[in-house]
C-alpha positions, 0 to 999 in steps of 0.5 A: 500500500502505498504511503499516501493510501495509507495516510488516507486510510489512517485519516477515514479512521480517525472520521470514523472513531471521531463520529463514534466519540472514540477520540481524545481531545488532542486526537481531534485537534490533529483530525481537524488540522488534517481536515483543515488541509482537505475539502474533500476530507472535510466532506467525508466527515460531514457524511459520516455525521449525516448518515449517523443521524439518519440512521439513529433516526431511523432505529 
């Protein structure tokens, strides 16, 4: 895999424990630094959050 691959997957990760309340305080700074950099990650986390409302709605 290569290292920019494996970068995103580390940040789709740290979404994804981010959005299950899994991060420590300085993990989320260094999420949303690295959200900062990327519109497209910054997306990614919006989904996440959207989807996870939807469903909750729909239990």
């Amino acid at each position: 895999m290569s290292s920019a691959l494996s970068k995103e997957h580390a940040i789709l990760k740290k979404i994804d424990h981010y959005v299950k309340g899994k991060l420590s305080e300085d993990e989320k700074e260094q999420l949303w630094a690295e959200l900062c950099k990327s519109e497209e990650l910054f997306d990614r986390l919006e989904l996440e959050l959207l989807l996870t409302r939807w469903v909750k709605m729909h239990e």
